[in-house]
C-alpha positions, 0 to 999 in steps of 0.5 A: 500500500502506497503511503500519502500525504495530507495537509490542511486546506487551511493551515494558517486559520487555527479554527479551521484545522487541527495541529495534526492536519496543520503540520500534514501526516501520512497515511497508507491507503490502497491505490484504489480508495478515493483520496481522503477529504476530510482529516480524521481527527477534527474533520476540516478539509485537507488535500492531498500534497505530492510527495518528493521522490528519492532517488538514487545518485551515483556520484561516479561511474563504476569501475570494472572491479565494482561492477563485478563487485555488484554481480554484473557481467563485463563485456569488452568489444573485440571486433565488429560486433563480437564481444569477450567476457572480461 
């Protein structure tokens, strides 16, 4: 199940939200539940925030010795189209 995050749709007005929908929270719902309208604790509205994806940085290319390292197979090209495993 994929985790979201909430926030209030009013999180400047204090009579409006909550300290928990005024800070955001996560939830785990299935993918194929209607987003969440209203906070589970005060039942102001609250909107679904798009969340920052973490990806991978890989700061320099990997050597021959790493790469095998990591279980993958090291090719040199030979001649036209023929290749020797290393």
């Amino acid at each position: 199940m994929p985790i979201y995050e909430y926030v209030s749709e009013h999180p400047d007005d204090p009579e409006r939200s909550c300290r928990i929908c005024r800070e955001g929270f996560d939830l785990r719902r299935p993918v194929d539940r209607a987003p969440l309208e209203k906070c589970l604790a005060c039942r102001n509205p609250v909107r679904k925030v798009i969340s920052k994806v973490n990806t991978p940085r890989i700061t320099k290319p990997l050597s021959v010795s790493d790469a095998k390292k990591a279980g993958f197979t090291i090719l040199e090209k030979r001649d036209q189209g023929t290749y020797e495993k290393l």
